[in-house]
C-alpha positions as a Python dict, from the first residue, in 0.01 Angstrom:
ca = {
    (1, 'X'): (0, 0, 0),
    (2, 'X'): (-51, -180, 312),
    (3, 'X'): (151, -333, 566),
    (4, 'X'): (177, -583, 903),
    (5, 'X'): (338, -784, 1125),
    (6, 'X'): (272, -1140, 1181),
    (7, 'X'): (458, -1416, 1417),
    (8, 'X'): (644, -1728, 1268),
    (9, 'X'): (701, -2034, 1533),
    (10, 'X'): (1050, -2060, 1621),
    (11, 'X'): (1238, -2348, 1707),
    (12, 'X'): (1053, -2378, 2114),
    (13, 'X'): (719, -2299, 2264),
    (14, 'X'): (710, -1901, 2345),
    (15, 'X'): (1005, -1839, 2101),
    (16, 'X'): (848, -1653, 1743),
    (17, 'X'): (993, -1462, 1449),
    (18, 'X'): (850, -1133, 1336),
    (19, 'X'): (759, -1135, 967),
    (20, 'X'): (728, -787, 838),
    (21, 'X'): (564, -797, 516),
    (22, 'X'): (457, -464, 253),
    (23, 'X'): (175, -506, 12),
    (24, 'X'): (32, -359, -278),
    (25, 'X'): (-339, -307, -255),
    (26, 'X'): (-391, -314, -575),
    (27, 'X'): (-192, -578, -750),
    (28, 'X'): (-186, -771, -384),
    (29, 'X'): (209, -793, -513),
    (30, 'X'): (473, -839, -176),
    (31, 'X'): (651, -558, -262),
    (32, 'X'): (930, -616, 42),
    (33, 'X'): (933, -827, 360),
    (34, 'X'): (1163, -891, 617),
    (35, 'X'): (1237, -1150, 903),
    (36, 'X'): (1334, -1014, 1229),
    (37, 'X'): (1357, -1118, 1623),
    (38, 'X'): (1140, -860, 1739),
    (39, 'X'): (888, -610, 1704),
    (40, 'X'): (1002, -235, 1658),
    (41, 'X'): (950, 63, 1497),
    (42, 'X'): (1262, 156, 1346),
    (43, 'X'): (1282, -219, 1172),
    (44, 'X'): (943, -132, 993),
    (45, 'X'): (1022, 221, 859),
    (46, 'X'): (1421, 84, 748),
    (47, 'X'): (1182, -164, 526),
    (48, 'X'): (957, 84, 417),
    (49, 'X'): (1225, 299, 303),
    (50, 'X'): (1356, -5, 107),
    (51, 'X'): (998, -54, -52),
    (52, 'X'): (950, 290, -168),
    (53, 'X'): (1313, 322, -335),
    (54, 'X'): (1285, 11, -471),
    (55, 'X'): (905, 52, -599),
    (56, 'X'): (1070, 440, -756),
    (57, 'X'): (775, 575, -560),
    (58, 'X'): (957, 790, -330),
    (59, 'X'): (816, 1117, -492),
    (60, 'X'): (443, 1058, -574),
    (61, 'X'): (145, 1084, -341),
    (62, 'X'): (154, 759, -171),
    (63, 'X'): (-74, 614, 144),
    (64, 'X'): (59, 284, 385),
    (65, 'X'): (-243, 155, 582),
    (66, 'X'): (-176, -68, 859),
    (67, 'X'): (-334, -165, 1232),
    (68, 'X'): (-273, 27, 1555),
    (69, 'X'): (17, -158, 1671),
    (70, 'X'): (287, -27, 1867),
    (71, 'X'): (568, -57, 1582),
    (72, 'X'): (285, 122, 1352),
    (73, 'X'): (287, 424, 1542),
    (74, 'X'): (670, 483, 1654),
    (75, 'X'): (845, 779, 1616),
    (76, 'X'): (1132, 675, 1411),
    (77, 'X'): (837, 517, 1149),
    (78, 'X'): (659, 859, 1134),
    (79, 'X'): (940, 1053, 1064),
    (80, 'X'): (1050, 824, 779),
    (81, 'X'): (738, 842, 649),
    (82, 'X'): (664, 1229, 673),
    (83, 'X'): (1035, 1227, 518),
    (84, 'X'): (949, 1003, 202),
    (85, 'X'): (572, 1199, 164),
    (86, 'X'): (394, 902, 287),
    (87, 'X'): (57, 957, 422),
    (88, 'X'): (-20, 702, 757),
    (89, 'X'): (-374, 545, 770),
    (90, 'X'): (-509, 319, 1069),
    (91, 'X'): (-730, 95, 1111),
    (92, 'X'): (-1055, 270, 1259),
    (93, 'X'): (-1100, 97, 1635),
    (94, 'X'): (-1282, -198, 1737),
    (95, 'X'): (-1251, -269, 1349),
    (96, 'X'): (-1129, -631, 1262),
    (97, 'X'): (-1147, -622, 920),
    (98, 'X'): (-999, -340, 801),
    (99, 'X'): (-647, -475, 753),
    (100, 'X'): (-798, -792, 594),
    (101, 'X'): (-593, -833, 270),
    (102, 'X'): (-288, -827, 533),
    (103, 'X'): (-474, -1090, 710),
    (104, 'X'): (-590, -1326, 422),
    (105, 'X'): (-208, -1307, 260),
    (106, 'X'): (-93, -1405, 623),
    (107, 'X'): (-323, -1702, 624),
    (108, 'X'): (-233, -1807, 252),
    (109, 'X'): (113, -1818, 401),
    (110, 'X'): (38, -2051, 670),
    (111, 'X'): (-177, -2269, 504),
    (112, 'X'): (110, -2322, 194),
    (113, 'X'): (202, -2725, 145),
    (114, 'X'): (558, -2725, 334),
    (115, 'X'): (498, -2421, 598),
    (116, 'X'): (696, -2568, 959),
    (117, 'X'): (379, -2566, 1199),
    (118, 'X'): (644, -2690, 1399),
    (119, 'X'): (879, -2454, 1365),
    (120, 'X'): (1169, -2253, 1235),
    (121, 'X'): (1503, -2381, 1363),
    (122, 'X'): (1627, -2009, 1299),
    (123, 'X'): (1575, -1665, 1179),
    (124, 'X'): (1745, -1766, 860),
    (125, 'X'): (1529, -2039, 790),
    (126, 'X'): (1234, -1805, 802),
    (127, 'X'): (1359, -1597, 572),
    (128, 'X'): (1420, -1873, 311),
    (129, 'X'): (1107, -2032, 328),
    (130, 'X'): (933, -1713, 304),
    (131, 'X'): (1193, -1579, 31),
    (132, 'X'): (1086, -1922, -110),
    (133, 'X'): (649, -1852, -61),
    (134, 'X'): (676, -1468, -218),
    (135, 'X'): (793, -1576, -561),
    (136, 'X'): (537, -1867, -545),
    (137, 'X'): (306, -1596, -440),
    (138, 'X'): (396, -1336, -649),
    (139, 'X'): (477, -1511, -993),
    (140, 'X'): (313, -1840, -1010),
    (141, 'X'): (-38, -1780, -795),
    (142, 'X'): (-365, -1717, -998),
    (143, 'X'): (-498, -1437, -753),
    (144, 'X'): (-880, -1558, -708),
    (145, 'X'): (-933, -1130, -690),
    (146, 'X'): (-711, -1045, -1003),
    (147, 'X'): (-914, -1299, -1222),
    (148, 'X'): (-672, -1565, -1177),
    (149, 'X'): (-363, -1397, -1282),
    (150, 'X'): (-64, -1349, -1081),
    (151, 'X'): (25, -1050, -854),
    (152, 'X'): (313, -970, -1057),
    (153, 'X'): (148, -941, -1378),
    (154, 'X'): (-109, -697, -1232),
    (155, 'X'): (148, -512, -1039),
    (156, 'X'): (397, -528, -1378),
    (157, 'X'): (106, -416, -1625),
    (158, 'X'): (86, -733, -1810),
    (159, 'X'): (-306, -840, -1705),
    (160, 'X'): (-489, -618, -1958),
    (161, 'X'): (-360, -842, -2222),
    (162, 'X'): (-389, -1135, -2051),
    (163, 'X'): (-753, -1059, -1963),
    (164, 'X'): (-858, -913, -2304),
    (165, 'X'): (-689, -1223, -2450),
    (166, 'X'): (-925, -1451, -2246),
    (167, 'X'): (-1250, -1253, -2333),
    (168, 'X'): (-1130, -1340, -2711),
    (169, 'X'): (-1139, -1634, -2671),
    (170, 'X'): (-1453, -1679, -2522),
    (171, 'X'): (-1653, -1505, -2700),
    (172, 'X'): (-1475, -1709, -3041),
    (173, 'X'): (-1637, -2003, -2809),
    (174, 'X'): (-1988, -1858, -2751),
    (175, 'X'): (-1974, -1732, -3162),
    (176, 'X'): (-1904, -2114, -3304),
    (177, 'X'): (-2135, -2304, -3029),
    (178, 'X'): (-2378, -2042, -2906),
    (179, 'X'): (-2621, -2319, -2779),
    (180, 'X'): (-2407, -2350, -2523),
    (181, 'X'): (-2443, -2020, -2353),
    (182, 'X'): (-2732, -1935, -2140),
    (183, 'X'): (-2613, -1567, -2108),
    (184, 'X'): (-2298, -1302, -2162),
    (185, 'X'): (-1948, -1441, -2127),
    (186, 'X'): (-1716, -1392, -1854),
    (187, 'X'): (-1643, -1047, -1727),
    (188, 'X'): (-1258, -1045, -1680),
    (189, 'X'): (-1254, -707, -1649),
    (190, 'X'): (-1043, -592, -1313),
    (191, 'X'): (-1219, -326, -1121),
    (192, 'X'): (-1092, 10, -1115),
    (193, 'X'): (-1025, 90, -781),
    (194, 'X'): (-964, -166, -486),
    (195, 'X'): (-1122, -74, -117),
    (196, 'X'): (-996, -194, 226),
    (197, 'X'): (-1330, -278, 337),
    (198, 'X'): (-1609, -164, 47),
    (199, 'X'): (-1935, -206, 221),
    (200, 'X'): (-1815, 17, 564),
    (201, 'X'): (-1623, 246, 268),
    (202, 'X'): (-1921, 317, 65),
    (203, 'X'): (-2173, 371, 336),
    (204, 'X'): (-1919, 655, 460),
    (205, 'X'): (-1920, 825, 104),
    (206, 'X'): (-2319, 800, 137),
    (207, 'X'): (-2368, 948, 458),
    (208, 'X'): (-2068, 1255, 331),
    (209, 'X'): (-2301, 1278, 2),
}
């Protein structure tokens, strides 16, 4: 899993919301989020706590990636996480892109049809639209990286069907018009394992091999 802060405009110029937000890496499902007033610490590891109890993944080997920020690296958030086995990881310095998937999910949420670029009148409004953007997100978004199915159905087990459905069905098309094919079908396979940032990721395993 991942996680991040990002700031939502509030209601004057200089006055922002903190959205705390927890991802899976894999299924790119929201697995919890919060709205709060500030940055801190001990907000981010009371959510994380949430996410892991909710997610039943408080007793297997688990690893939360996130930036070097201040709340990233409090004391109250490392001692919730050495409590609920949770391995840290950081994004290496002078890095940008290791934290992208935060990043990108940040930017879908900006960009959505309806997002207040003016903004929120108050900290409960944030959390309603964006209550209102993670089921969008998370049930009803084709995910571009999980072969246009939604977050949840990766993240609930549901896309091998879907996917193996949809190679059926293509290759029924390729066997009754084969003309029309230049080459193999589709691959809507999902890949087996997801990197934070694959080309920096693999040259590291090279140079260790």
């Amino acid at each position: 899993m991942l996680w991040d802060i990002t700031w939502l405009p509030g209601p004057a110029r200089g006055l922002f919301y903190y959205l705390y937000l927890i991802l899976d890496l894999y299924s790119r499902k929201i697995v919890a989020w919060e709205v709060h007033e500030t940055e801190a610490s001990d907000l981010a590891a009371k959510l994380i706590h949430q996410a892991c109890l909710a997610e039943g993944i408080s007793a297997r080997p688990l690893i939360l990636h996130s930036d070097n920020g201040g709340p990233m690296k409090g004391a109250t958030l490392l001692e919730t996480l050495y409590r609920l086995g949770v391995t840290p990881s950081y994004s290496r310095p002078r890095v940008g892109n290791d934290n992208a998937f935060a990043e990108s999910l940040f930017r879908t949420c900006k960009y959505r049809p309806g997002y207040p670029v003016n903004g929120f009148k108050s900290s409960e409004d944030a959390r309603a639209w964006v209550l209102s953007f993670t089921r969008w997100y998370n049930t009803e978004h084709k995910h571009s990286g999980l072969q246009f199915t939604t977050p949840q159905q990766c993240h609930g087990g549901e896309v091998e069907v879907i996917l193996e459905h949809r190679k059926q069905v293509y290759e029924a098309a390729k066997a009754r018009r084969p003309d029309r094919w230049s080459g193999e079908i589709r691959n809507w396979a999902l890949p087996d394992q997801v990197w934070l940032n694959p080309e920096n990721d693999m040259q590291e395993l090279n140079k260790a091999a």
